[in-house]
C-alpha positions in Angstrom: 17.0 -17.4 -5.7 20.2 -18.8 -4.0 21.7 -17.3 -1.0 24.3 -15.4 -2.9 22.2 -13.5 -5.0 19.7 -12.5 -2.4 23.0 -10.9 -1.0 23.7 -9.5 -3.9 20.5 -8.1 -4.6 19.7 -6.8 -0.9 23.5 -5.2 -1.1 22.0 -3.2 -4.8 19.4 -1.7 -3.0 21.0 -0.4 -0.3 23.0 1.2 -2.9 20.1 2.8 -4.7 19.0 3.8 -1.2 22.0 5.3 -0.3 22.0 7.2 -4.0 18.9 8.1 -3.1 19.4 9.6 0.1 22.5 11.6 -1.1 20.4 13.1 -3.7 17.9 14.2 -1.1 20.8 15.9 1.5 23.0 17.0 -1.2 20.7 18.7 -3.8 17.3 19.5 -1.4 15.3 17.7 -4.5 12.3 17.6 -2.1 10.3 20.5 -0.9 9.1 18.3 1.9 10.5 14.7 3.5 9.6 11.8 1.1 6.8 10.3 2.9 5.1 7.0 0.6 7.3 4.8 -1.8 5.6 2.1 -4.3 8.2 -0.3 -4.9 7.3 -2.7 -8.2 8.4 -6.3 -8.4 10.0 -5.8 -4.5 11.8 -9.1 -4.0 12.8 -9.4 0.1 12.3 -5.9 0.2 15.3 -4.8 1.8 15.1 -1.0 -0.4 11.7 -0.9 1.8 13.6 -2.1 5.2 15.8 0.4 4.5 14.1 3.5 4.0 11.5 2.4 6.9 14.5 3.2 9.2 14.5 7.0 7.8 10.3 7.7 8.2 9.8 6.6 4.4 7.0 4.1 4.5 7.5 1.7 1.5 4.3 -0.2 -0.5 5.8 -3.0 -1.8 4.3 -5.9 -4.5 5.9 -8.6 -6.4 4.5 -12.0 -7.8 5.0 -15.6 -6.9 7.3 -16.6 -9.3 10.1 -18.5 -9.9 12.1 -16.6 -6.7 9.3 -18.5 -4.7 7.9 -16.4 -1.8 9.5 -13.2 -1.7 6.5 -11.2 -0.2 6.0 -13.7 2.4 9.9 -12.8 3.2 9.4 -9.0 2.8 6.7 -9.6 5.6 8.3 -11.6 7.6 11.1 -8.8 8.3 8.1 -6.6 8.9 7.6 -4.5 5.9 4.7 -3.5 4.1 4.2 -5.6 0.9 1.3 -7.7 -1.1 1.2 -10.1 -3.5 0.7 -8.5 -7.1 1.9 -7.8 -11.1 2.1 -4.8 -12.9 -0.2 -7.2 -15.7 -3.3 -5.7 -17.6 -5.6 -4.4 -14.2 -5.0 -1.3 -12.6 -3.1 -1.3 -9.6 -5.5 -1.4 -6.2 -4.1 1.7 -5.1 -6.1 5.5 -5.8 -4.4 7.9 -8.2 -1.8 10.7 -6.7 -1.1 8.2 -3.9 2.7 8.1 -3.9 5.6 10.2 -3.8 7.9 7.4 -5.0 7.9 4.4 -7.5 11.2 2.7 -8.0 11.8 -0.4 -10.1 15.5 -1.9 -9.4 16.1 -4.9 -12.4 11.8 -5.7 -11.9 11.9 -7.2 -15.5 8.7 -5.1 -16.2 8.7 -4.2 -20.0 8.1 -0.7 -19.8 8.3 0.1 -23.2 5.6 -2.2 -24.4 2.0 -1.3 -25.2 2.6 1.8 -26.0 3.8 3.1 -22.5 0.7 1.6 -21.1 3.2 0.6 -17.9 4.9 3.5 -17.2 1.1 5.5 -18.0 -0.1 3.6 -14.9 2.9 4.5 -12.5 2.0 7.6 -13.7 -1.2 7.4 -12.2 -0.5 6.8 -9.0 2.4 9.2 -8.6 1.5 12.4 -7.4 2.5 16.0 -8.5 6.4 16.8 -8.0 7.1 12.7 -7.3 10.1 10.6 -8.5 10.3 7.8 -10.3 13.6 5.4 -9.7 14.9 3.2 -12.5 17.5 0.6 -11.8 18.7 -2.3 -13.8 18.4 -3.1 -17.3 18.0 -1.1 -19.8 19.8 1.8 -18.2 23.8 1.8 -18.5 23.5 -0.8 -21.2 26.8 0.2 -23.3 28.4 -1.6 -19.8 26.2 -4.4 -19.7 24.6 -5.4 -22.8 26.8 -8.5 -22.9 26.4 -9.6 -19.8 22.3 -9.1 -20.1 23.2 -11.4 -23.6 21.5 -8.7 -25.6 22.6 -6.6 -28.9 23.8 -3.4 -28.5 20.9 -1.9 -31.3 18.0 -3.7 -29.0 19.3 -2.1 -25.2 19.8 0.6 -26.7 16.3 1.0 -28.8 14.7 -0.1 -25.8 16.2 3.1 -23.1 15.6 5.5 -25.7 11.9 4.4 -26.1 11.5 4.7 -22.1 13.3 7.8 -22.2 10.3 9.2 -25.1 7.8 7.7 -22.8 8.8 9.7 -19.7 8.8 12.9 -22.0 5.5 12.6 -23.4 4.3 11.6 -19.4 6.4 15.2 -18.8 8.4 13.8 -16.4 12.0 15.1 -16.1 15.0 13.2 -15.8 16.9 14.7 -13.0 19.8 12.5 -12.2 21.6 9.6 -14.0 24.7 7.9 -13.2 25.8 4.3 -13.5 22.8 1.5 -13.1 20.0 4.8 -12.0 18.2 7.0 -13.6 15.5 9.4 -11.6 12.9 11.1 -13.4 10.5 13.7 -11.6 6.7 14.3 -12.3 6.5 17.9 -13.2 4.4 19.4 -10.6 1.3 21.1 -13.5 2.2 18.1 -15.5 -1.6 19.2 -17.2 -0.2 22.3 -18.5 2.3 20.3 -20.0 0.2 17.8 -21.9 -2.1 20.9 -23.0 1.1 22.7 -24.8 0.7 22.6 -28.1 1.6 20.3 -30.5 1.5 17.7 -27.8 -0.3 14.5 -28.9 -0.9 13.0 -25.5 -4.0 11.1 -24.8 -5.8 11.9 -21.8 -8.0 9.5 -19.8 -12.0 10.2 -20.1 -13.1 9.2 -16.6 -15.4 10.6 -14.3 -13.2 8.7 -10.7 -9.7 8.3 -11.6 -9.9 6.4 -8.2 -13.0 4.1 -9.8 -9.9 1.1 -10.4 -11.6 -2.2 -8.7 -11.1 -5.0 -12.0 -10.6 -2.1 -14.2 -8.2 -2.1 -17.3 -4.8 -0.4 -17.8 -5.4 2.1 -20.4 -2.8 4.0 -22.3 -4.2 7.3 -21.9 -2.6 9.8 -19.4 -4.9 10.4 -16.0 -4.9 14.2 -15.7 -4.7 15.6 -12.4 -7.8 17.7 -11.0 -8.1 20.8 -11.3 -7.1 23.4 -8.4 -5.6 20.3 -6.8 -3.9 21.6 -3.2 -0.5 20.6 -2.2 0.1 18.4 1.0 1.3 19.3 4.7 4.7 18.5 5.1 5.0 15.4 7.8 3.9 14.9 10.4 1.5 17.8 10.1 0.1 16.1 7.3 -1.4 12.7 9.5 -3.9 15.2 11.3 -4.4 17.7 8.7 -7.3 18.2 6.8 -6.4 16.0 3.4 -6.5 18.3 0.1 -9.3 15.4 -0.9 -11.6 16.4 1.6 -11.0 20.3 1.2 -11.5 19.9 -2.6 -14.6 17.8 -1.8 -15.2 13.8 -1.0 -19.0 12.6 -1.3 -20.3 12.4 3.0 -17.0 13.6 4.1 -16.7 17.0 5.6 -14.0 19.0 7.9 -16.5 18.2 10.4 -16.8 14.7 9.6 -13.5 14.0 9.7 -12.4 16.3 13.1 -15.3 13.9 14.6 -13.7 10.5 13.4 -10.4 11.5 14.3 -11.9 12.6 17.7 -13.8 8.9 18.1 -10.9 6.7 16.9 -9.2 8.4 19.8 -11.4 7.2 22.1 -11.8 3.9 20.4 -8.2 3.0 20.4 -7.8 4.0 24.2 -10.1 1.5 25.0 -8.3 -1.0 22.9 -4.7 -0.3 24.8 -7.0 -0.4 28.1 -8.0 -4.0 27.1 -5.0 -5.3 25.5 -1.7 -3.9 27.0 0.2 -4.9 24.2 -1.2 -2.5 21.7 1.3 0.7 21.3 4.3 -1.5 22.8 6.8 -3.4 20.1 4.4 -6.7 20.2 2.5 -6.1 17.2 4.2 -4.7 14.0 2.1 -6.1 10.9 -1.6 -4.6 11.4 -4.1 -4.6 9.4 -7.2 -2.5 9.4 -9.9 -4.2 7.9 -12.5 -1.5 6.7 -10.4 1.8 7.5 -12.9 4.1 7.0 -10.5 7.4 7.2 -7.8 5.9 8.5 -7.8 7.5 12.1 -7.4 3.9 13.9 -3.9 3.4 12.1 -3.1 7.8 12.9 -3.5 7.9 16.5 -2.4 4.2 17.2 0.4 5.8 17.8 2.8 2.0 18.1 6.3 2.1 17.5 7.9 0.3 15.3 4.4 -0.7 13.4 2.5 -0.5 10.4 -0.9 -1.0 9.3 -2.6 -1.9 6.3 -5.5 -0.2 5.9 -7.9 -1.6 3.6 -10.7 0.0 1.6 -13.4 -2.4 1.2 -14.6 -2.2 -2.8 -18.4 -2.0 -1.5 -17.8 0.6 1.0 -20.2 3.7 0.5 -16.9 6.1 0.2 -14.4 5.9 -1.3 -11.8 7.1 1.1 -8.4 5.6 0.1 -7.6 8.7 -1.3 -7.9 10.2 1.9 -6.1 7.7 4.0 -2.8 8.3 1.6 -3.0 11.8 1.8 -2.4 11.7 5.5 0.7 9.4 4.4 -0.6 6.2 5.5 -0.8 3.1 3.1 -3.7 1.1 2.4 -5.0 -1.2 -0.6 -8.6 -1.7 -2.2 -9.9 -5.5 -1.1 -13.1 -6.9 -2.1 -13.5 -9.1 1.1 -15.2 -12.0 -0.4 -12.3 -12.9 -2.0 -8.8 -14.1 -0.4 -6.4 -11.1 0.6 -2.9 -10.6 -1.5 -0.8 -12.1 1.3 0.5 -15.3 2.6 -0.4 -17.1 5.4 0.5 -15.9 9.5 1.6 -12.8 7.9 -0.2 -9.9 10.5 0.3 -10.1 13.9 -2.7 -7.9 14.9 -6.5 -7.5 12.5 -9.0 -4.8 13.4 -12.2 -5.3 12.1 -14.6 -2.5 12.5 -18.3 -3.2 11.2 -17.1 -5.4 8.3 -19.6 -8.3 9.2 -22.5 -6.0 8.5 -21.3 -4.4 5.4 -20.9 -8.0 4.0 -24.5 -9.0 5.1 -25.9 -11.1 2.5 -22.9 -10.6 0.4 -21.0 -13.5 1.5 -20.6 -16.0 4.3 -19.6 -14.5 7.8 -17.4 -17.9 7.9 -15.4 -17.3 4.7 -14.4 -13.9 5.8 -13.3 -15.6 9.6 -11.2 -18.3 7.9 -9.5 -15.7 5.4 -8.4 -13.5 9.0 -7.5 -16.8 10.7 -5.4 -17.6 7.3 -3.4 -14.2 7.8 -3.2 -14.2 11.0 -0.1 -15.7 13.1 -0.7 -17.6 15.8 -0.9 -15.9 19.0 -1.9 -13.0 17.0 -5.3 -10.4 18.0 -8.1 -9.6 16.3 -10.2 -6.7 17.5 -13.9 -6.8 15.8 -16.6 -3.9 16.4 -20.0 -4.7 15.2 -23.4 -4.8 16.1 -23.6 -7.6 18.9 -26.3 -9.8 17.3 -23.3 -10.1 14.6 -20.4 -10.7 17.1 -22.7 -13.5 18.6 -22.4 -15.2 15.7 -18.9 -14.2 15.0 -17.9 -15.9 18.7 -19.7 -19.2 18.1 -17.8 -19.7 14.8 -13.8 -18.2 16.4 -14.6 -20.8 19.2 -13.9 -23.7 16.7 -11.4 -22.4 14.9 -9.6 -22.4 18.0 -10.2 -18.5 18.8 -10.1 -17.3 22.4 -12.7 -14.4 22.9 -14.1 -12.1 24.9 -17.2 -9.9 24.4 -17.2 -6.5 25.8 -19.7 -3.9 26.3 -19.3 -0.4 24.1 -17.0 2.3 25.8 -20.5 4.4 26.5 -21.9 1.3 28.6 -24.2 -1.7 27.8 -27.0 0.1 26.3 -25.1 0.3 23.1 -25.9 -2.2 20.6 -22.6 -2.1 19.1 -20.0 -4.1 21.2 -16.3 -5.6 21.3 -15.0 -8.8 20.5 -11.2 -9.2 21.0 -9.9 -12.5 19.9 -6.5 -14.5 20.2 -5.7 -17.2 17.8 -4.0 -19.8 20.2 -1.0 -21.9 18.4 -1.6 -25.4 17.9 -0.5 -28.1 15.3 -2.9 -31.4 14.2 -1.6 -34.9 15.5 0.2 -37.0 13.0 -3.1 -38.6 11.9 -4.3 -35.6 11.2 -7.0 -35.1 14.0 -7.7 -32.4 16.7 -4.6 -32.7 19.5 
């Protein structure tokens, strides 16, 4: 993508942000701030740059394609975003995660197999969320010549995304020029069950079960007596509708306890490291985030973490972690992470060497961090110290600095500390050690 058009793009989505924003001051269209935007086919992600400045934290994806490296960009600024395609699998993220989806001119072809696209966003929208479309099709009586395109074909194409989003009972709420905003009614079930309704709800036990599953075109109906989220910031420490509606091993009590020991945890870590909570780290990922109480009471401006769900975890808790308006992604960590390399400037790692005992090598899983990680970067592992002995042996020759600590309730604990810095060095010429 040439210079120009970058500019030209980046200046669109300010737009759209700026339309957005207007909508949310001007008409109160939200009962609560928007708190967790998906943005599909992203680009640099300067719609995500933007609204991180305004408390809206943006979960962006787009593919390597012919505009090269666009994620790696979007990261590079410091903003949320993975490598990924709205293709045939689900998208890694739990249903009712998001409060916003937006697609500016993201070339996605919603009105093909059967709505089976826009049946997914629908998925992971929640109750009463919005759903931003910019770009072609919409405003096509202005642009069907310049998109080289009949006028019968634009126009068969909006109104077939238009009788999607009705049978998906969304409503449009605002269109003018290039955007159109529907919203997800907020008993979109009772909806579907009026009748003479034909829509085609999803059989399945987990709507959340989505690891290298299928898209489906069947609507995913929302659970019954579902409860409605704390406005923010309340809604980081609150108890998450998820857990209050019951989660398999998670109770209130579980999860006043974690929040309590993640507290203590990350105290330690700032104690160590007096880096962690200044402007030093902004890309962080959270390697088996459990509830997600190491990225809420970090407590770091101007940071972000990604915290991942690990697909052979014994709970399922992504769920969880967007409901207390944090972002996070499903990873299978046997297999390389949706990201290019030197992408996170901090990696917490907490028991992730013992869950993938004997599932894979310990050594595939260190070069996939050091991969991710920029030089200079931290890495802060908690395991069981037979593990982080192994772990230290192998960081040493990848170049690793390291330091083994005891557990904050003294040396009698077999679980321990390894923090990690990945020094910065290059290979010679000849491609030996320097």
């Amino acid at each position: 993508m040439s210079s120009i058009s970058q500019e030209a793009g980046q200046c669109f989505q300010m737009e759209q942000a700026l339309t957005l924003m207007n909508l949310h001051q001007s008409f109160h269209l939200l009962m609560a701030p928007l708190g967790l935007h998906l943005t599909l086919d992203a680009g640099v992600a300067s719609w995500g740059a933007y609204l991180m400045d305004r408390n809206i934290l943006t979960m962006s994806f787009a593919p390597r394609d012919s505009h090269e490296a666009q994620v790696q960009f979007a990261l590079e600024r410091g903003v949320p975003a993975v490598i990924g395609v709205l293709g045939t699998m689900k998208l890694p993220y739990p249903s009712r995660s998001f409060d916003m989806a937006h697609c500016s001119r993201c070339l996605i072809p919603w009105k093909s197999n059967d709505g089976m696209y826009m049946m997914e966003v629908d998925r992971v929208l929640r109750p009463g969320g919005y759903w931003i479309l910019s770009g072609p099709p919409i405003n096509w009586k202005k642009y069907y010549k310049t998109w080289q395109r009949s006028k019968q074909d634009s126009e068969e194409e909006q109104n077939r995304i238009e009788n999607i989003a009705e049978m998906l009972c969304w409503n449009k709420i605002y269109e003018k020029e290039d955007t159109v905003i529907w919203q997800k009614k907020a008993n979109s079930n009772a909806c579907h069950n009026k009748n003479g309704r034909t829509s085609k709800m999803c059989n399945v036990q987990d709507a959340d079960d989505i690891w290298y599953k299928k898209m489906e075109t069947c609507i995913t109906p929302i659970p019954e007596g579902a409860q409605q989220l704390q406005k923010f910031p309340q809604r980081l420490f609150a108890v998450p509708p998820r857990i209050l509606e019951g989660t398999p091993g998670v109770t209130e009590e579980v999860y006043e306890e974690d929040k309590k020991l993640w507290k203590k945890h990350v105290d330690t870590y700032k104690r160590v490291n007096k880096l962690i909570g200044k402007s030093r780290y902004r890309n962080i990922m959270d390697m088996n985030a459990g509830l997600g109480s190491f990225a809420a009471v970090l407590d770091s401006p101007g940071s972000w973490v990604m915290n991942v769900v690990p697909t052979i975890s014994e709970r399922n808790t992504l769920g969880i972690i967007y409901e207390r308006g944090l972002i996070g992604i499903y990873h299978d960590w046997c297999e390389a992470f949706s990201t290019y390399p030197r992408t996170y400037d901090l990696i917490h790692a907490s028991g992730v060497f013992s869950l993938y005992e004997n599932k894979c090598d310990l050594e595939d899983i260190l070069l996939e961090m050091d991969r991710i990680l920029r030089p200079e970067g931290a890495v802060i592992l908690r395991d069981n110290v037979e593990v982080l002995n192994k772990v230290r042996s192998t960081v040493t020759g990848m170049r690793w600095k390291s330091k083994l600590l005891d557990h904050e309730d003294g040396p009698l604990v077999p679980e321990k500390l390894l923090i990690a810095v990945k020094t910065y060095w290059v290979g010679s010429k000849e491609g030996s050690s320097p």
